[in-house]
C-alpha positions as CSV (number, residue, x, y, z in Angstrom):
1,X,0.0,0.0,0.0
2,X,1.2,3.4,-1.1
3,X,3.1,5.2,2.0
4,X,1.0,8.4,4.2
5,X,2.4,10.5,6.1
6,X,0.6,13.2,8.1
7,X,2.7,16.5,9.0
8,X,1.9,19.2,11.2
9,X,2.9,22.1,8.7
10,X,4.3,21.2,4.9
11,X,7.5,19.7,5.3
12,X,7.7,18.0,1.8
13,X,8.4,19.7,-1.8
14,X,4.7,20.4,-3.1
15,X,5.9,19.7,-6.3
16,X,7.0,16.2,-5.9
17,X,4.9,15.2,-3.2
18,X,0.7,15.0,-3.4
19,X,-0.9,17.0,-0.2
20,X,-4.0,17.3,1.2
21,X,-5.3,19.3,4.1
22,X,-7.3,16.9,6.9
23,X,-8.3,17.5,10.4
24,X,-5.3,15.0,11.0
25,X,-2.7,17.5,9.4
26,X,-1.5,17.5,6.2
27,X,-1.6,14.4,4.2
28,X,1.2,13.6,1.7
29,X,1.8,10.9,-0.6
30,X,4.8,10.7,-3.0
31,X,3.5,11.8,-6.5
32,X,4.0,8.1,-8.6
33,X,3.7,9.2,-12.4
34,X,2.8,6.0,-14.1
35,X,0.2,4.8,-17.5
36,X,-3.2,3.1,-16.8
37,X,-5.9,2.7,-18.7
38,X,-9.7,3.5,-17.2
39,X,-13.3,1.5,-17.5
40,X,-16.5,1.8,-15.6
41,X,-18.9,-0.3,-13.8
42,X,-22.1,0.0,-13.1
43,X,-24.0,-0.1,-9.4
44,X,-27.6,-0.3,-8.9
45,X,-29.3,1.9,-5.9
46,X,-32.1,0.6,-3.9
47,X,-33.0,4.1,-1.8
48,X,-31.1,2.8,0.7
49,X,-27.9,1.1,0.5
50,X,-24.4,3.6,1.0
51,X,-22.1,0.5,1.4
52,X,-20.9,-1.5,-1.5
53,X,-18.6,-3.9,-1.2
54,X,-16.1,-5.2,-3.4
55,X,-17.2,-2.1,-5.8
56,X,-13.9,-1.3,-6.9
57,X,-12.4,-4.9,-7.9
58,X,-11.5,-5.4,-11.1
59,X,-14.1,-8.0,-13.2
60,X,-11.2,-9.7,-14.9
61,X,-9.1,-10.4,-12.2
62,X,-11.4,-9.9,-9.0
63,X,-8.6,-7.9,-7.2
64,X,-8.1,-3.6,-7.3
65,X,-5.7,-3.3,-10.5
66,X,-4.0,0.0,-8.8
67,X,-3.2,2.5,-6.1
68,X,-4.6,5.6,-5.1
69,X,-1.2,7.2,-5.1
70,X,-1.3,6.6,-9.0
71,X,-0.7,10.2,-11.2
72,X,-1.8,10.0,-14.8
73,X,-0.5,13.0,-17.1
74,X,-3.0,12.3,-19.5
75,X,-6.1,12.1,-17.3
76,X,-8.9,14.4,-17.7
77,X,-10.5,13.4,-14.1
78,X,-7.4,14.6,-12.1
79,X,-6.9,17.8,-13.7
80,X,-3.4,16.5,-15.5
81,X,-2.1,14.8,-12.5
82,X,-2.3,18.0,-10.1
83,X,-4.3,15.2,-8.4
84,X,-4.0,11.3,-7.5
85,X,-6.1,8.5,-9.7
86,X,-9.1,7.8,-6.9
87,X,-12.0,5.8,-7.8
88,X,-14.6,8.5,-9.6
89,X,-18.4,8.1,-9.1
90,X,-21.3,9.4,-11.0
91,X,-24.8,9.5,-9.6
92,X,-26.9,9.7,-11.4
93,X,-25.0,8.4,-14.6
94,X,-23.3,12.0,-15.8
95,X,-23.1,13.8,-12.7
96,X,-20.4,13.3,-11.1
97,X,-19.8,13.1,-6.8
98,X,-15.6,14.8,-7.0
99,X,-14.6,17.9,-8.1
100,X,-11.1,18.3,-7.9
101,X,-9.2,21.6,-7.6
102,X,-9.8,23.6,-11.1
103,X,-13.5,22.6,-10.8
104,X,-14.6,23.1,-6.8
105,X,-13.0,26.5,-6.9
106,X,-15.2,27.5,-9.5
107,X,-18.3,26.4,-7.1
108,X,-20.3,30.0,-5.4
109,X,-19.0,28.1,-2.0
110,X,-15.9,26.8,-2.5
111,X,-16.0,24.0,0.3
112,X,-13.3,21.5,-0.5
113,X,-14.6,19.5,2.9
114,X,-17.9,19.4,1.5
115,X,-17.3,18.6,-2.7
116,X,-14.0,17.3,-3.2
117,X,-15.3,13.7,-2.6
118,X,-18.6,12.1,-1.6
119,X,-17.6,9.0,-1.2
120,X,-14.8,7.4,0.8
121,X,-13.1,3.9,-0.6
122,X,-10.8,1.1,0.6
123,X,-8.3,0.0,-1.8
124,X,-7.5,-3.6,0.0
125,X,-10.9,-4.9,-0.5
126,X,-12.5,-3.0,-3.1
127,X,-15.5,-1.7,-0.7
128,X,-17.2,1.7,-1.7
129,X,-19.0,4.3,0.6
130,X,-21.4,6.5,-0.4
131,X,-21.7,10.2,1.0
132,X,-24.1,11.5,-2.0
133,X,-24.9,15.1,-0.9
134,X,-28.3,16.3,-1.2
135,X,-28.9,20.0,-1.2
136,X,-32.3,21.1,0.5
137,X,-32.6,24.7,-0.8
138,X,-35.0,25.5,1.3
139,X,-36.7,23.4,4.6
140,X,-39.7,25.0,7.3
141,X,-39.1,24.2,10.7
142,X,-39.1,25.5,14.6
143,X,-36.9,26.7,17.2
144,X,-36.4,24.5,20.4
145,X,-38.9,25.1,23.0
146,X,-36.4,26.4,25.1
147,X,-34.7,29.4,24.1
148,X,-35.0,29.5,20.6
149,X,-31.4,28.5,20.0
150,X,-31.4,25.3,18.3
151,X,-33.5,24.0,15.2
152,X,-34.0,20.1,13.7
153,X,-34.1,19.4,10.6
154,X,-35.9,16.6,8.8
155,X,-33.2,14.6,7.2
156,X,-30.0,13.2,8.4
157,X,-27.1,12.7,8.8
158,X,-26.2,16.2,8.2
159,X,-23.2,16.6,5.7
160,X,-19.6,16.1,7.6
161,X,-16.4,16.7,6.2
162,X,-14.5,14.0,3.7
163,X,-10.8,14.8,3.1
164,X,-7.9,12.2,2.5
165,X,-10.3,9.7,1.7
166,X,-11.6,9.6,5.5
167,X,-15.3,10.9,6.3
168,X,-14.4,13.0,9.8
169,X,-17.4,14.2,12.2
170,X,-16.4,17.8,11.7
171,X,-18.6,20.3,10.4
172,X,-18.8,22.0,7.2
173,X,-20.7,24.7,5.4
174,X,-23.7,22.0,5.0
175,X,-25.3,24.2,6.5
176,X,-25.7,27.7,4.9
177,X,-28.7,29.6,7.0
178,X,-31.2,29.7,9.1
179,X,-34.0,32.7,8.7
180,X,-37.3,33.6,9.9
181,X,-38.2,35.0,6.4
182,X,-38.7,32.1,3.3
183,X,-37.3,34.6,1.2
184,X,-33.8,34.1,3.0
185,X,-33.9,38.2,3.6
186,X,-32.8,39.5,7.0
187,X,-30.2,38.6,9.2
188,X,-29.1,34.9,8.9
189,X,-29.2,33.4,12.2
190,X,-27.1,30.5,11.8
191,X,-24.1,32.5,10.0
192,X,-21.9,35.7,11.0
193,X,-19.6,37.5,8.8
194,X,-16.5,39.1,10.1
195,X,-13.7,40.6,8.7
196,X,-10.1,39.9,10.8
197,X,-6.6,39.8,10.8
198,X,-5.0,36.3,11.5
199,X,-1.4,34.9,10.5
200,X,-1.3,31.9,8.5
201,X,-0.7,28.1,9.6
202,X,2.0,27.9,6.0
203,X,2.1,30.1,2.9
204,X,-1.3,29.1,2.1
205,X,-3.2,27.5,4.5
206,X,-4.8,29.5,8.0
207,X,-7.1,28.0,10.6
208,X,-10.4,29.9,11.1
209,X,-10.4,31.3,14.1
210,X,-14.1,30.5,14.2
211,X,-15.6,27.3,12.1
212,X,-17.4,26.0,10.6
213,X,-16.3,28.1,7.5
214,X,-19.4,28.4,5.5
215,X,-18.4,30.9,2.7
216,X,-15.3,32.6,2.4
217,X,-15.3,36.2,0.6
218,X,-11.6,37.1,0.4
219,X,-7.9,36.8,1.8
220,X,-5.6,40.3,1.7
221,X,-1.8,40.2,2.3
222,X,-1.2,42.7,4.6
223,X,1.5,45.2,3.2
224,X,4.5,47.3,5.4
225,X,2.6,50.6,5.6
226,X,-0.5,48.9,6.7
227,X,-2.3,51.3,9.6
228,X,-3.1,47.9,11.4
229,X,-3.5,48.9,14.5
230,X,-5.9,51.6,13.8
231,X,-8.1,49.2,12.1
232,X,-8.2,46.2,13.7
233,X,-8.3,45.2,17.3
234,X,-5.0,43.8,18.9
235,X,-6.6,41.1,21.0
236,X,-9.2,39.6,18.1
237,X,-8.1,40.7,15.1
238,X,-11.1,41.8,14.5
239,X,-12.1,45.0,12.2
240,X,-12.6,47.7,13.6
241,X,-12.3,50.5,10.9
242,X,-13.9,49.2,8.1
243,X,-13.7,53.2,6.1
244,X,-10.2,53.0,6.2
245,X,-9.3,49.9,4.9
246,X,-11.4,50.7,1.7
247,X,-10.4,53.8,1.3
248,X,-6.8,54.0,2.2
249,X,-5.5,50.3,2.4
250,X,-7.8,49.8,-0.8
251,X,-9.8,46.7,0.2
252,X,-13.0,46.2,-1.3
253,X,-14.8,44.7,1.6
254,X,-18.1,46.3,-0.2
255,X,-17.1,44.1,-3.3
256,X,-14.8,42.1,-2.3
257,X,-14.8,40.1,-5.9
258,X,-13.9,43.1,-7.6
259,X,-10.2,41.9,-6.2
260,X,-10.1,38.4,-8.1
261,X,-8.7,40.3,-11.0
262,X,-5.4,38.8,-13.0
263,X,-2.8,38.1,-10.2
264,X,0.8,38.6,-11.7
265,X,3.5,36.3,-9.4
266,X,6.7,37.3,-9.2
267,X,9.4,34.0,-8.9
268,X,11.6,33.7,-5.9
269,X,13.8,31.1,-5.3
270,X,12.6,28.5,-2.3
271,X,14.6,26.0,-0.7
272,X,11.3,24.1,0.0
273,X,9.8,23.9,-3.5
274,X,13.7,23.3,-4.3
275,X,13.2,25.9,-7.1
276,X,11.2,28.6,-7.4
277,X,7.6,29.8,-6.6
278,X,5.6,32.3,-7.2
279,X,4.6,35.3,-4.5
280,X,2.4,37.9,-5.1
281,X,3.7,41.3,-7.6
282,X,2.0,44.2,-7.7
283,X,-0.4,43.7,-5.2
284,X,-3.0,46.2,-6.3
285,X,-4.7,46.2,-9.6
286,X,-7.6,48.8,-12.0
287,X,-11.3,47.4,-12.6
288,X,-10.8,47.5,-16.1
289,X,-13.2,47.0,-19.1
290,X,-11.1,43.9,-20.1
291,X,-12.1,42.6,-16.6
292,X,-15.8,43.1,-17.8
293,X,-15.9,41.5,-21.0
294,X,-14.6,38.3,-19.5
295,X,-17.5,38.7,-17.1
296,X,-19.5,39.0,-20.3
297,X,-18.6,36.5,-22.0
298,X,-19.7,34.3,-19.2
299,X,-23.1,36.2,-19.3
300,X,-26.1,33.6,-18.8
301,X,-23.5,30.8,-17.5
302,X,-24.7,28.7,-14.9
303,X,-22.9,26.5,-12.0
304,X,-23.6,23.0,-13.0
305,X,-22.2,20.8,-10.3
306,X,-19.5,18.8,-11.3
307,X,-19.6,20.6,-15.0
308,X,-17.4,23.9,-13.9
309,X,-13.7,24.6,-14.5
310,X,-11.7,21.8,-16.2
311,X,-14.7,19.8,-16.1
312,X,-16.6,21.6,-18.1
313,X,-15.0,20.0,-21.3
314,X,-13.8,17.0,-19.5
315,X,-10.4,17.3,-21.3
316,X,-6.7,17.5,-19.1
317,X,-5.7,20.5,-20.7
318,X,-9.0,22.5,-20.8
319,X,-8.2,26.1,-20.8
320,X,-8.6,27.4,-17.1
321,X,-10.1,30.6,-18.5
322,X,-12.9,28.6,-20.5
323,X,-16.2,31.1,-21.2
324,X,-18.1,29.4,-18.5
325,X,-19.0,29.7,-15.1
326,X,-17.1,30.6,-12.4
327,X,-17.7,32.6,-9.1
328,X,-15.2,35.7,-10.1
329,X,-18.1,37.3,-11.9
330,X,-21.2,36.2,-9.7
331,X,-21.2,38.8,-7.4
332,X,-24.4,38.0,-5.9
333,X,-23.7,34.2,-5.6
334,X,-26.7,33.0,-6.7
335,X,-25.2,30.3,-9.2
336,X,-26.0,32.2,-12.8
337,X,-24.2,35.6,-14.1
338,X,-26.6,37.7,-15.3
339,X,-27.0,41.4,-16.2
340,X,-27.0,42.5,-12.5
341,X,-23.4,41.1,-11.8
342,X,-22.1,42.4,-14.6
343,X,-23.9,46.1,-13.4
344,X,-22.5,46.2,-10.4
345,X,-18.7,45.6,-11.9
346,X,-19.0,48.6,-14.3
347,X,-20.0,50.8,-11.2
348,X,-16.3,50.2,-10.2
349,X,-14.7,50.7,-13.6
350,X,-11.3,52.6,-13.3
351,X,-11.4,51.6,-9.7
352,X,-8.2,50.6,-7.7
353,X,-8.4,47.7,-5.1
354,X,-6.0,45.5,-3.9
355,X,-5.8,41.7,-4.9
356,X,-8.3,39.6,-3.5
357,X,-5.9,36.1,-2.9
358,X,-8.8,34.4,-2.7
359,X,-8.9,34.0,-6.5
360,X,-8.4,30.5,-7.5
361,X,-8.6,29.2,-3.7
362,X,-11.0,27.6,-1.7
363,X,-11.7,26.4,2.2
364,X,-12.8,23.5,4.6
365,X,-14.5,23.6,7.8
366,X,-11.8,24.7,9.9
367,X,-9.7,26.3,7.7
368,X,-9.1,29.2,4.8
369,X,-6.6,29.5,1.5
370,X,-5.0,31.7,-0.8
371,X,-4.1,30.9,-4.2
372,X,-0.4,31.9,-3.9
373,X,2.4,31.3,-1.5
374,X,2.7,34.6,1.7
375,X,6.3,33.4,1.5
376,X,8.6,31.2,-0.1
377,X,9.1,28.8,2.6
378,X,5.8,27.6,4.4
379,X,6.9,29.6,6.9
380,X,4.2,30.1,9.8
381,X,2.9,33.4,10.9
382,X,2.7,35.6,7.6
383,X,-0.6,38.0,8.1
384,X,-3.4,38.5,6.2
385,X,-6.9,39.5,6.2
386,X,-9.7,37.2,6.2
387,X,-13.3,38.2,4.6
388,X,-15.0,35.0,6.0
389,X,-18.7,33.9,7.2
390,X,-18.7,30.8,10.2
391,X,-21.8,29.1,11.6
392,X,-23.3,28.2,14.9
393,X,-21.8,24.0,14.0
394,X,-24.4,21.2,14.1
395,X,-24.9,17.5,15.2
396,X,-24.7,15.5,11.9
397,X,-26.9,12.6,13.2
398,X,-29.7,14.1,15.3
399,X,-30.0,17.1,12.9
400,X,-29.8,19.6,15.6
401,X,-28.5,23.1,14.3
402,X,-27.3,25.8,16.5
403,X,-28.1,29.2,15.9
404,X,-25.9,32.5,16.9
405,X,-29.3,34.0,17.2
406,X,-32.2,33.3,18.6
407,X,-35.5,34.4,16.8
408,X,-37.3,33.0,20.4
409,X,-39.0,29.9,21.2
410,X,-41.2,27.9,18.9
411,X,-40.9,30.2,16.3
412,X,-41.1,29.2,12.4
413,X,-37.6,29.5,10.5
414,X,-36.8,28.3,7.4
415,X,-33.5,26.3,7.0
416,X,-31.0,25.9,4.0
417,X,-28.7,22.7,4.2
418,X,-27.0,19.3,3.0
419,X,-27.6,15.7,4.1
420,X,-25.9,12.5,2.8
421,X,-28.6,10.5,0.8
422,X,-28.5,6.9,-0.8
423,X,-28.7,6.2,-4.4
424,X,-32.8,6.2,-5.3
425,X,-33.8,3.3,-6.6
426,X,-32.7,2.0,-10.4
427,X,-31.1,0.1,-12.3
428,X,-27.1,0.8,-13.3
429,X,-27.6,4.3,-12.1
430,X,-24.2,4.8,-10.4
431,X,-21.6,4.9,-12.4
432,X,-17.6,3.8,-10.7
433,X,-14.4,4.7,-12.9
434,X,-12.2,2.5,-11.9
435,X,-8.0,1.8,-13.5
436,X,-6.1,-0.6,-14.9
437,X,-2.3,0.2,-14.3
438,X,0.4,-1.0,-17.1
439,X,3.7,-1.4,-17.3
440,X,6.1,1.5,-18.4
């Protein structure tokens, strides 16, 4: 079985090594390039089995023909090898349960804890879990009798995070709100946005100072001539003059997408990546109308799970910058660019803003990312500012959700959420891609 090794900080060269972010620390393989070739099987649900066994052996030879450590140059489902061969499920047949890097961070909630996988697998036996998330837009209920702090919903379990092919009872952004209105307007009781300054856990990664995560709005390095203390509070980090970090440190916290504009890197060596890497240039970049026309070119795009980023074509070298949907331009984060995201960009034309480093990056329940390295090394403690919404948390299996506020006793709210369901009944409707490895 392929070697795992779980660090408390990156230690290994990103580059050569495959790493993954669990609530055990980080995860690392040694990338194994190698050939295979791919074929599917088909499973049939009932509406109630999760657990298949033997799913993932081979019909030839009865045994798993290769290992999840396995990176295939060639492969459209692992975005060129940026990540490991794992077993791929569909379900229903054509839309798929994973969405690796260049397709999750395209999602309106980028929750890597909640998307990257809903399934988990064991590649000694063959046996297959499902985790099939089920998203219940909208759900009537009642407070708790009590004090109006707690709600249940009707279907459980409630969705927990999956990372390094291990389902963890952690919390996620499953759930997304809790309101007394149906139209979700008003203050979300479930959720609280803040704004605060935290130092990273490496060059990419922080841990939330409060979790779960359930959206993340932006990431801002912090710069030498930064008035921090006069805008944030020394003991929480949080902000306290939000005025003065639009106007004179240039952070759109009204608009904070306006910052996932074109991010030029500059290359600096790193003893680490045992070459170089990229760090942010000019940090600070114009709305422009070239920004807008890629916005409109995307007009009437919608988020089709599974069918965003490289995924869209299903090819390994689909063009990052494909004409279809992606978050930068849905300012409203409803799922479809329309004519009122791509208003409320040209209000800002000409505009200056610093670069929101949340562009291309995406988060888990417990933690936040940029898209490019703070510093060279991994090197803990780097600043930044986090634009970030966390809940009140939940208990997966009774479906008890705790609010930050309390609308009273026994009073109606109306719940958004996810739930792991089993395949509905039918024949062959889940589809397993499973590999073959050959000789090279």
């Amino acid at each position: 079985m392929p070697e795992r090794i779980y660090e408390p900080n990156i230690i290994h060269n990103p580059f050569t090594w495959m790493g993954i972010w669990t609530p055990h620390g980080w995860r690392v393989h040694k990338k194994r390039w190698g050939k295979a070739e791919r074929f599917s099987i088909t499973l049939s649900g009932d509406g109630k089995t999760t657990f298949f066994p033997g799913a993932l052996l081979d019909p030839k030879t009865n045994r798993v023909e290769w290992q999840d450590d396995l990176h295939l140059k060639d492969d459209p489902f692992t975005d060129e090898g940026i990540y490991p061969s794992d077993p791929r499920v569909e379900y229903p047949v054509g839309r798929p349960r994973w969405a690796v890097s260049h397709t999750v961070l395209c999602y309106p909630v980028c929750d890597h804890n909640l998307y990257t996988h809903e399934y988990t697998w064991d590649m000694t036996h063959g046996h297959l879990q499902t985790h099939f998330r089920h998203h219940v837009v909208l759900e009537e209920a009642r407070t708790d009798s009590k004090d109006g702090k707690t709600v249940r919903v009707r279907n459980t379990p409630i969705s927990q995070t999956i990372e390094g092919n291990v389902q963890y009872p952690t919390s996620n952004s499953a759930v997304r709100g809790v309101w007394t209105d149906p139209g979700k307007t008003g203050t979300n009781l479930y959720a609280k946005r803040i704004v605060q300054l935290i130092k990273m856990h490496n060059a990419v990664y922080a841990v939330a100072p409060h979790s779960p995560v359930v959206q993340c709005h932006g990431m801002f390095d912090v710069l030498p001539d930064d008035p921090i203390d006069k805008t944030f509070d020394a003991t929480t980090g949080l902000l306290k003059g939000r005025s003065r970090v639009i106007e004179q440190m240039l952070i759109p916290l009204d608009e904070p997408k306006l910052g996932l504009l074109f991010l030029e890197a500059k290359l600096v060596p790193s003893k680490i990546y045992q070459g170089e890497v990229g760090l942010t240039g000019n940090p600070f970049a114009v709305v422009n109308e070239a920004h807008l026309k890629q916005g409109r070119d995307r007009l009437d795009t919608k988020c089709v799970m599974g069918r965003v980023g490289y995924a869209h074509a299903n090819s390994a070298n689909c063009d990052p910058h494909y004409p279809g949907y992606t978050h930068y331009f849905d300012l409203n984060n409803d799922g479809l660019i329309d004519e009122a995201d791509l208003e409320r960009i040209s209000r800002h034309l000409g505009r200056k803003v610093r670069l929101n480093l949340y562009h291309g990056a995406y988060f888990g329940g417990d933690w936040l990312s940029t898209t490019i390295c703070l510093n060279a090394e991994h090197t803990p403690g780097s600043p930044c500012i986090a634009d970030y919404e966390y809940g009140g948390g939940y208990d997966a299996m009774t479906g008890v959700v705790k609010l930050l506020e309390s609308p009273g006793p026994n009073q109606p709210v109306w719940v958004e959420y996810h739930y792991d369901a089993p395949a509905e009944a039918g024949d062959n409707n889940i589809k397993v891609h499973l590999y073959r490895e050959l000789e090279t």
